[in-house]
C-alpha angles and dihedrals in degrees: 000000000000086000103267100138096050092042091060086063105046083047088052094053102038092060092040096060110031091027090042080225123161106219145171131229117218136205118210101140098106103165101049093077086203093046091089102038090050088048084054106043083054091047086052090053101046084037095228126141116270121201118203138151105207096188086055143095106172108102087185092056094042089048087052094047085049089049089050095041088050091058092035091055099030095249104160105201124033115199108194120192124207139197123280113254144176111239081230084067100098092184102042093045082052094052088048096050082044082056088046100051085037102069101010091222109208082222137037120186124206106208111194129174112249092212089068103068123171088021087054084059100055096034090057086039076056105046093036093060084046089042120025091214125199093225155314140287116196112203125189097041097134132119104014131041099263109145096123083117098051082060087052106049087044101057091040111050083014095218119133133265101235108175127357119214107229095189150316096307127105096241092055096118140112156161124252119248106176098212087052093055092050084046090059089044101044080050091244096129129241104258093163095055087042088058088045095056094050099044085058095061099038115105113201102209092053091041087059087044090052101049093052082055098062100039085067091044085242094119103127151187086271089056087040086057091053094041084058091049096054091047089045094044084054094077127265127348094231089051095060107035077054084063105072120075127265082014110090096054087047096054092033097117091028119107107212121189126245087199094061096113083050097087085042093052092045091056098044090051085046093068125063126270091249081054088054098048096035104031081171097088098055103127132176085281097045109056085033083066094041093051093052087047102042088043090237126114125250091256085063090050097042086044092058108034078058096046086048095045082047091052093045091054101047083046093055091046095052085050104049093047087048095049082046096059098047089051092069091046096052092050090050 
């Protein structure tokens, strides 16, 4: 339960598409009966290989075969998940250290849950001295600025913390940088991993396309539903509202939605593609017609055709006063 499963994937991913790695996943959990069909369905949606034996129930043996089917199929990175155990568990915490001298991994990751707190410090002290890992992943991290437990693990079994899980996406991954995570804690916000985030989704050619738009005023509803996909594709609402400063504290015991786009999206697909292009020409009738479809009332639809009137014109007015100030320049 502590998130190793979903960890693995977004590993996976992470290192397949910034690393350009080619891993496989491996599934060694064979007493939790969902634990392989979850490993697969993440392996479908990041659309990297999955090895599993189903008759079996030798976690050692299954580890060996994906070793062998790595080298046999050119698969640079093999990524195997076992079963969760208590360090209390002799014979489980025997079956683990068989996996380990197995296969010798160059690396051995230690996932703990972050809500546990203390417990999380003396389960990592057990399995280190088991184990010898090479360092800790701390899941369930989103939304506040827990990460006492991250101080903790670090000064007692005195490994490092080397990626922290943020959620459920797949994108819910990332390094460790020690003075982010005291500046979460200390409720100061984590403006550097905010900017990464964003620079990982910008695309340079649409942003130029965009900006001509709206130096023109012809930014529309088409080019507001695209702006939606890249914040949402950025991780949870709640996360990154945590990372800027004097806001985390501020948010801590506020639930915040990650389906609020959801009732904005569902307006903007209710009108026609020449509304959304020309939001000009929504009349009474119009928008009548685009709150029944969109199940939202008139006041909704008012409410956002004049927040987003509001936002085309604030975004002119930056432009313009940007484009002003390179003319002089140029002439100079």
């Amino acid at each position: 339960g502590s998130g190793k499963t979903t960890f693995s994937g977004n590993l996976a991913r992470m290192l397949k598409t910034k690393k350009n790695r080619k891993p496989l996943l491996v599934a060694c959990d064979v007493y939790r009966p969902a634990a392989i069909e979850q490993l697969r369905v993440l392996a479908e949606q990041i659309e990297v290989p999955m090895y599993c034996e189903l008759d079996s129930k030798n976690p050692v043996e299954i580890a060996q075969h994906a070793i062998q089917e790595a080298k046999a199929k050119g698969y640079d990175l093999v990524i195997v998940d076992t079963a969760g155990r208590l360090a209390v568990d002799e014979q489980m915490m025997n079956e683990i250290a068989a996996i380990k001298k197995a296969i010798n991994p160059d690396e051995i990751l230690f996932v703990v849950d972050s809500m546990t707190g203390q417990d999380a410090v003396n389960t990592a002290k057990e399995f280190n001295e088991r184990l010898d890992f090479n360092g800790v992943v701390l899941t369930k991290l989103d939304g506040d600025t827990r990460g006492g437990a991250a101080l903790s693990i670090r000064s007692v079994v005195n490994k490092p913390i080397k990626f922290v899980g943020t959620g459920e996406k797949l994108e819910a991954i990332d390094q460790f940088h020690p003075a982010r995570m005291a500046d979460r804690i200390l409720g100061m916000g984590d403006i550097v991993s905010l900017v990464e985030r964003a620079q990982e989704q910008y695309d340079e050619e649409e942003a130029k396309r965009l900006q001509k738009k709206i130096a023109k005023n012809q930014f529309d509803f088409n080019d507001f539903l695209s702006q939606i996909a890249q914040i949402k594709k950025m991780g949870n609402l709640k996360d990154l509202a945590s990372m800027i400063p004097g806001v985390g504290k501020a948010i801590k015991d506020i639930d915040i939605d990650d389906n609020a786009f959801k009732s904005i999206e569902a307006i903007i697909y209710s009108m026609t593609p020449a509304e959304r292009s020309n939001p000009e020409i929504l009349n009474g009738s119009r928008r009548t017609r685009i709150a029944k479809g969109s199940g939202t009332t008139i006041q909704e639809v008012n409410r956002l055709l004049k927040q987003f009137d509001q936002t085309r014109k604030m975004m002119k007015m930056v432009t313009s006063s940007k484009m002003g100030k390179m003319i002089p320049k140029m002439k100079k």
